[in-house]
Every structure is written in structure tokens, then in C-alpha cells.
N, C-alpha and C positions, 0 to 999 in steps of 0.2 A: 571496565565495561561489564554491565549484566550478563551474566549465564542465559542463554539459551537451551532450552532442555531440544532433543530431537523433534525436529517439526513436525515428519509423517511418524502415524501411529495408525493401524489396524484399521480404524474409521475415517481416514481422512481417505477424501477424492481430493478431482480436481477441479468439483465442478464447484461455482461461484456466481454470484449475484451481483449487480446493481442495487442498492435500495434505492428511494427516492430521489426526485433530482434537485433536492434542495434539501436545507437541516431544519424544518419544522415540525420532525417525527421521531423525535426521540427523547418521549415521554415511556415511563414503565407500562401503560397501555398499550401501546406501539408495539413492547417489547414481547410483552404477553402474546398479543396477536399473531408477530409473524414469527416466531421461534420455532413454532410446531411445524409451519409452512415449509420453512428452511430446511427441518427434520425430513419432512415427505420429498423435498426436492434432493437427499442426498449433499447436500451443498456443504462445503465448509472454507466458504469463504464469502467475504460480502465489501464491497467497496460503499464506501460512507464516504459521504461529502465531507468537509471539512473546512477551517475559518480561521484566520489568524485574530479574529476579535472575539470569538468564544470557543467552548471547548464541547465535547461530543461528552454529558454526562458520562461520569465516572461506572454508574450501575448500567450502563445501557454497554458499555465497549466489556464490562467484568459478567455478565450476563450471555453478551456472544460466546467470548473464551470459555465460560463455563459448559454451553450448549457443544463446544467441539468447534465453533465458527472463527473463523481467523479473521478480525478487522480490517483493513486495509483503509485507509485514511487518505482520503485526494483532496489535495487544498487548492481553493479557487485562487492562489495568486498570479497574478501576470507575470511572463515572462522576464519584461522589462523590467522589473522592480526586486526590490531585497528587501524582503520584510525586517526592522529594526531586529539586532539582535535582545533587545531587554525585553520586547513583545514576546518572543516565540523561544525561545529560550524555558523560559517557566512553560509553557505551554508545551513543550515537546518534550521535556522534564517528567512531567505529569503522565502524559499518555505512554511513556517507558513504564513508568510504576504502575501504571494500571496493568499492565502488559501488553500493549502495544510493542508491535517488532520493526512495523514498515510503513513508511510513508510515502505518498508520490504529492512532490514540491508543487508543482505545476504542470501546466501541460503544451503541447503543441507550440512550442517555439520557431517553430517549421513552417508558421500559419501567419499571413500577414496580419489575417484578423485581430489577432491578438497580441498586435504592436499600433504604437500609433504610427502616422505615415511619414515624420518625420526622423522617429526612431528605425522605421525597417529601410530605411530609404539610404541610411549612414552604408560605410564598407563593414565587412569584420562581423556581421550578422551574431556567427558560430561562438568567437570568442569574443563577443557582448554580453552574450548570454551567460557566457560560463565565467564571469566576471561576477554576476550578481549569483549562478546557482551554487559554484562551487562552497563562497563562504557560510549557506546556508546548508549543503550537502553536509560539510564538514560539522557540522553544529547540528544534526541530528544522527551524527555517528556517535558525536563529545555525550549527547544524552542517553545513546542507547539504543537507537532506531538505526533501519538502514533504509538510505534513502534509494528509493527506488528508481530509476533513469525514468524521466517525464517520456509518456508517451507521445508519438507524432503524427501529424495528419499523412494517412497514405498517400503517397505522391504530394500532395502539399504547394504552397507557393514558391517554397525554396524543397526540393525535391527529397523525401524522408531519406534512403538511404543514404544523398551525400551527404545530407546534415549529421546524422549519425555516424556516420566512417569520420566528417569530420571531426565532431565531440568527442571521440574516442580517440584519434589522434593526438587530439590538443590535452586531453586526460596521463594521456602518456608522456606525451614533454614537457606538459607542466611538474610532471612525477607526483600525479596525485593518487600516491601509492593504495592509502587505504578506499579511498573511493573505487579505486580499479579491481581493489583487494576481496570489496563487498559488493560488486558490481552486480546487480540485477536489472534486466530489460522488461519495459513494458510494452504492450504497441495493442492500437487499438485493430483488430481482428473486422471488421466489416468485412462483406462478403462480396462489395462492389456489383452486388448484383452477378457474380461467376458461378461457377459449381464453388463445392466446399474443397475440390483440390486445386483448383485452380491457383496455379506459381507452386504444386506442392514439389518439393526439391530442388527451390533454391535457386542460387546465381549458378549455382554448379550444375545444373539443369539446362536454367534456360539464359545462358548466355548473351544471347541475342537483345535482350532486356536492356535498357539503356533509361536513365532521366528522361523522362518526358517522349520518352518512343519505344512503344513495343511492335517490334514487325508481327506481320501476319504468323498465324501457325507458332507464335511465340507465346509466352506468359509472363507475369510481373511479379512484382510483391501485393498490388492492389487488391488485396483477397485474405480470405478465411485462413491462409496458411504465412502469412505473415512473419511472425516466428521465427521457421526456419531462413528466411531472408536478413532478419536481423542479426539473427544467431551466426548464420554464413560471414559476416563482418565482423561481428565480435571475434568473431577467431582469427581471421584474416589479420585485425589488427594486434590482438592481446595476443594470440597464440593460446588462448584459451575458451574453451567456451562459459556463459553463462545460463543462469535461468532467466526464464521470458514468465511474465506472467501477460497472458490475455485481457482483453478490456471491449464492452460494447460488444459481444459477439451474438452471431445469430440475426443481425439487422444488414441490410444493403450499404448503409451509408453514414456519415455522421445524425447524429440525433436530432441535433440540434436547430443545421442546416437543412434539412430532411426529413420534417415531423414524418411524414406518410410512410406507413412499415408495408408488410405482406401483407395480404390475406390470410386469413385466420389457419384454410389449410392449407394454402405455404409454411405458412409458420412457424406450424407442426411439423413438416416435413425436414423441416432445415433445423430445426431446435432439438426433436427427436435424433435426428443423427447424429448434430454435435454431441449429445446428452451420451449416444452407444458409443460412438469414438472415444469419452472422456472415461468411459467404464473400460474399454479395451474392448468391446464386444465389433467385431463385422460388418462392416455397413456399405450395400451396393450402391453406386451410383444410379443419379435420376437419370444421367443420361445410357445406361449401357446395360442391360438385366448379366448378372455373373461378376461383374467389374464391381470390384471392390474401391472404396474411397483407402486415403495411405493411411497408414496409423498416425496420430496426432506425437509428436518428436518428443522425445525423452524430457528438451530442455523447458519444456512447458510444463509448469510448475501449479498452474490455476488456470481457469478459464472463466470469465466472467461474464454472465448474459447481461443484456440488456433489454429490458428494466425489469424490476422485481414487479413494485408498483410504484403507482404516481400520485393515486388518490385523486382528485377533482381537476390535476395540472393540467389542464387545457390537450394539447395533442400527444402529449407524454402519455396519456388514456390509453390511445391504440396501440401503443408498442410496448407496454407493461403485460406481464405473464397474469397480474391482478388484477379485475372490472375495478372500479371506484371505490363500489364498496365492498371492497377487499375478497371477493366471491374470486375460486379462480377458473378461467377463460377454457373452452373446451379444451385447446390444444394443452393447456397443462395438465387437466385431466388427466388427457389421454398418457404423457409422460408422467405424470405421478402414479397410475397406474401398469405403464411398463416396467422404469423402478420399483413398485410390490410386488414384481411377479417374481416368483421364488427362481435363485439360479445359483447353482457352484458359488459358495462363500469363496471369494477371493477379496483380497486387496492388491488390485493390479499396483497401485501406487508403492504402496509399503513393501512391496515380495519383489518389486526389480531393487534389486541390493545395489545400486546406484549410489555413488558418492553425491552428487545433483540432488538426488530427489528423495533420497532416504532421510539424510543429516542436512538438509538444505538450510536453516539458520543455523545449526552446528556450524556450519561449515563456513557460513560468511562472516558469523560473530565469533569472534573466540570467547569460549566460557572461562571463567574467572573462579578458583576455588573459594568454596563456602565459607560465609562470612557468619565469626560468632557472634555477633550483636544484628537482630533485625534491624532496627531504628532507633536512632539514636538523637538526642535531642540535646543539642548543646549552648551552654548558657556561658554571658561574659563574666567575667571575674575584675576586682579592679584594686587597686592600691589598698583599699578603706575595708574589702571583702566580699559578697553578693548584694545584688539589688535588690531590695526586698519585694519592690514591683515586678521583678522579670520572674518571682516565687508566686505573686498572686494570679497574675494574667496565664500564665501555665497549668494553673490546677485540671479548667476543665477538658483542655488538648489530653494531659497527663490522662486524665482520668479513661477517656474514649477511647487514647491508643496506647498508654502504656506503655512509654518507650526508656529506653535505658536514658536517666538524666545525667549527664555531667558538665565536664568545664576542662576534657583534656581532648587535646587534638591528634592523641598518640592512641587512645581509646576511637574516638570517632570515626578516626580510618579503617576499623574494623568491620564497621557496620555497611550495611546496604543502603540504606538509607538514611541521611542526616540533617535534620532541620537546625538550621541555626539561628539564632536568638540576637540579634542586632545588627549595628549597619556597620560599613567601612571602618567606621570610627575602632569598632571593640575588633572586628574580624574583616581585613584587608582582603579584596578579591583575589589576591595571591596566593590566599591562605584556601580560600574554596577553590580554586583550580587546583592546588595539590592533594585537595583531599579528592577532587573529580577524579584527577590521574592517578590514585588510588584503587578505583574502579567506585567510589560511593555517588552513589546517583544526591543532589546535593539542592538544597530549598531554602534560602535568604527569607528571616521575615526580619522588617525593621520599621522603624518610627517611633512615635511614642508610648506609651502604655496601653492608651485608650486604643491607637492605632493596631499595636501588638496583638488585644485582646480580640480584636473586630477579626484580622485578620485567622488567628485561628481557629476561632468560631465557623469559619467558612471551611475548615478543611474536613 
């Protein structure tokens, strides 16, 4: 498996984005536009929709990484369903080479909505689910990515924490070592309408807290502090903690369910604070002058607001930090201008020497020593001697990327990358799993000539 170089560096937070809520904006215009934005907002991270029938341009995900911005990729699949592995496979392939680290498969499994009523209606809900996610978890670790645990509707139709304590249960006795191995949480951070501490400290806190009943004078997980509730179970179960990365923060409720956000200076108030909490800087409560809000938990690794912008999307308008046309909203002003205000150079992130959050893909990937061949392009050979065809269709791939050519598989496991040149026929899928298990990230082209030619043309 691909090296991971140290996640945080000097310039990274943990503050993160939304982009749009749909993938019809990611043209290099696009790219252009909101780079700079992302720069003023501190952000370095951005959650992108994501398709198992097309791919997030290759310049638009090498464009983020370049800026310092860490992709994060959420794919619209339904629970209920296992995308074919020969679809997603190449597709999750690709966004490893790009550099891509993490994916989140789906989402809210937790949610009737997004089952049908004959499927949520069966027993065995938890391990239904983990029937169709695991072989798909599993196949984006085989590429390089780590799949990130789907996040779940707070409280939910089937109640988030026991769905979660269960899936990690069942993660455990199925002995799904590496998935457990590279376990990261995600959970969407809504505010439920409470202060921003509201449930902060956990089960360990507020005891009293039960599915579907919180008593008086008690608090939940239903809130901004999320997190630490999930976090509280992961150890519970693993004996270990993970990292959480946040999702939708800064809003009351689901988006989707709940176009209608704050008032503009609400908005700012609750965005603003997130925004000092995520920098480590103080921040008092709306309810109490001296009371401080708790510091946002170690295992929170990102935080991602909700929305960047939405452009013309109908009620997505009022909860984007962008007007339409791309102008940004007072309340962002006013935090892109607290962010310029000069202050004690620190990287609160990078200077807590934390095994979590210093080396946090270090730590989940293991790095693989450097391989002497970049890419490597490998051609069949046959009784008679080379095809003269597989020498012409290759010239203009050769020419663009330059890759070491041969016709040995004791070479090819060398390299990082290896395209190979035919079908079953010349090279048995037995032969590309042991060069995967190698650690070579690994690219079938096959068909005829004309086929061949077409297909590297596109790469």
C-alpha cells in the first residue's frame, strides 16, 4: 500500500468545507475562483460530492493538494446497495494516484429514509449493512484510501449510538482487523438547535442520556459535540480511541430535511465560535458572560462547515457562507477578517505532538519503502515474440508519461505504479493481485488495438 507522508504540517487546521451540493462545479474556473476563498478561510479541507458513474477531474482533486487543501470525497451510494466491484475498483484506483487518502462510502444507514420500506422493515438492520459495506471498505484500503466510517443521523430512526456501538461490535467479531486497524469516525456535528457545548463530555458526563430519552437537566449526543460521544464508544468497544472528522457543522439540523438555517447574525455567532474553538483560541458562552465554551477533543481531526456555496441551488442559497454569485455573506466577512487579524504564530494542530493528530495518516496507513521505478508499463510477450500492435498504440501514452517499458513481472513489482497492456488472456487477475500485494497501485487496459489506442488516449 502507498506511503503516506505526515498528514499535519505547520499550515494545516482543522477547519473545513462543504463545497457544493452536487458535482456540476468542477471545471478549472471553479477551481480558480474558490482556491483563494479557501486560502482567506484558513481551511484545509473540503468534502466533494462524489459518483460511482464519474470521477471528480484529476486537476481539480491535484489543484486542492497543491493549495495545502485535503479532499475528502462522499459518495452518493445508498446504504442498501454494493456498488459492482469492476465499476469502483478503477475508480478508487485513480483517486489513490491522484492523491486521494479518504473516502466516506455512504451515508446515514441509521435513516429509514434511505432504505426502502421493505428493506428497513427485515431484522439484522446493522449486519445488512455491513454485508454490503464491508466488501466495499475492504476495496478501498486494497487501493490505497481509507475508508472513512459513514456518518449517521443524530438520534435517527434506528438510534445513532446503538447503531454505532453495534457496527463496531460486529467489526470486531467478524475480525475485521484492518478496517478496525484504520478506523476513522465521521458524524455529522449539527447543533440541534442547543448551545455549542451542549452533551460536551460525553456518556461519561451525562449518564442519564438513554435512546430516545434524555431526562430533564440531562444532555445528549444531539449537538455540536458529537464527537466526543462517538469517540466515548469507540473506546468502550476497541479499547482504543479514534479520530472523528466532523461534517455539516455550524447549521441546526440536517440540510436537506431543514433547508431554513439562522439568521445571518446568528450565523456569525455560531460560525465565528466554531471557527476560535478550531484555532484553540477562548470562546465564552452565549449563555453565561466569563463561561467559557470546552475546547473542541483532541480526536477531532477536521471540522467541516456547512456549505461553502451552492450557487443558484434553490434553498442551499441561505445556508452557504457564498451569495450566488460567489460574493461572500457579511458573516464571512466578518470571520475572514478575524482570521487577518495578526496573532501569536502558532499551529495549535501540528505543536500538540499527539500520535492522533500529528502522524494521523501515518498512522492509519503504513508507509511502504520507496520504490525504484515510478511507473511502469508493462507489455505481453508471446511464443512468436512482441506484438508489433501493442509497440504502435503505446507510443503516444510512452511519449506523455514516460514510463519504464518492459515485459517482466519481477521489474514491475518494483514500481509504484503499473499499467498493464492486455486482458486475462496474456495477464491472469492472479498475476495483478500479487503485484497489488506488492504494494503497486495497478491499471488493466485491454481489448483490441483500436480499443487499446482509444483507451490511453484518455489517460
Amino acid at each position: 500500500m502507498k506511503a503516506f507522508t505526515s498528514y499535519f504540517s505547520p499550515r494545516k487546521t482543522r477547519i473545513g468545507f462543504h463545497y457544493y451540493p452536487d458535482m456540476l462545479h468542477y471545471q478549472k474556473g471553479d477551481l480558480l475562483q474558490w482556491l483563494p476563498e479557501l486560502k482567506d478561510l484558513n481551511a484545509s479541507w473540503l468534502v466533494l460530492q462524489a459518483s460511482t458513474e464519474r470521477a471528480v477531474p484529476e486537476f481539480f482533486i491535484r489543484g486542492l493538494l497543491e493549495a495545502g487543501i485535503e479532499p475528502l470525497l462522499h459518495f452518493n451510494t445508498p446504504p442498501f446497495t454494493r456498488p459492482a466491484e469492476s465499476e469502483l475498483k478503477p475508480l478508487l484506483t485513480a483517486y489513490a494516484h491522484w492523491g486521494v487518502r479518504a473516502v466516506i462510502l455512504t451515508e446515514c444507514p441509521n435513516s429509514r429514509s434511505n432504505w426502502s420500506s421493505s428493506k428497513w422493515a427485515q431484522t439484522g438492520l446493522v449486519e445488512r449493512f455491513l454485508d454490503n459495506y464491508i466488501p466495499i471498505a475492504n476495496l478501498a484500503l486494497q487501493c490505497g484510501l481509507i475508508p472513512i466510517l459513514p456518518p449517521l443521523e443524530p438520534g435517527g430512526s434506528y438510534w445513532d449510538t446503538t447503531f454505532l456501538r453495534s457496527m463496531l461490535e460486529s467489526l470486531e467479531r467478524r475480525q475485521e482487523t484492518r478496517l478496525l486497524q484504520n478506523l476513522i469516525l465521521s458524524a455529522y456535528a449539527w447543533t440541534g438547535g442547543h448551545s455549542l457545548n451542549w452533551g460536551a463530555g460525553g456518556p461519561e458526563r451525562w449518564p442519564a442520556a438513554k435512546p430516545y430519552h434524555t431526562p430533564v437537566e440531562s444532555e445528549d449526543n444531539c449537538g455540536f459535540r458529537i464527537g466526543e460521544w462517538y469517540g466515548a464508544i469507540c473506546k468502550a468497544v476497541t479499547g482504543k480511541t479514534a479520530p472523528v472528522i466532523l461534517l455539516n457543522a455550524g447549521i441546526p439540523g440536517n440540510p436537506y430535511q431543514n433547508p431554513a438555517t439562522q439568521e445571518d447574525l446568528e450565523s456569525l455567532k455560531t460560525n465565528l465560535a466554531i471557527t476560535k474553538l478550531l484555532m484553540d483560541e477562548p470562546v465564552e458562552t452565549s449563555e453565561a458572560s466569563g463561561v467559557l465554551l470546552n475546547p473542541i477533543s483532541e480526536e477531532v481531526v477536521a471540522c467541516n462547515f456547512w456549505l461553502l456555496t451552492a450557487g443558484s441551488a434553490g434553498a442551499f442559497t441561505h445556508q452557504a457562507w457564498y451569495a450566488a454569485d460567489g460574493k461572500p455573506k457579511a458573516s464571512t466577512e466578518a470571520i475572514k477578517a478575524w482570521l487577518d487579524q495578526p496573532r501569536q504564530k502558532k499551529s495549535p494542530v501540528a505543536e500538540k505532538n499527539t500520535p492522533l493528530r500529528k502522524d494521523f495518516y501515518k498512522k492509519v496507513v503504513k508507509p511502504s519503502p520507496p520504490r525504484p521505478i515510478h511507473h511502469y508499463l508493462l507489455l505481453p510477450t508471446y511464443e512468436w515474440g512482441v506484438a508489433d500492435f501493442h509497440l504502435d498504440v503505446i507510443r503516444s501514452f510512452v511519449k506523455k508519461y514516460q514510463p519504464t517499458i518492459g515485459f517482466s513481472l519481477k521489474e514491475a513489482a518494483l514500481a509504484e505504479q503499473v499499467t498493464v497492456i492486455g486482458g486475462p488472456q496474456s495477464f491472469p487477475e492472479s498475476i495483478l493481485e500479487r503485484l497489488r500485494e506488492s504494494g503497486c497501485i495497478v491499471e488493466r487496459i485491454a481489448g483490441d488495438g483500436t480499443s487499446i489506442a482509444t483507451q490511453l488516449s484518455e489517460r
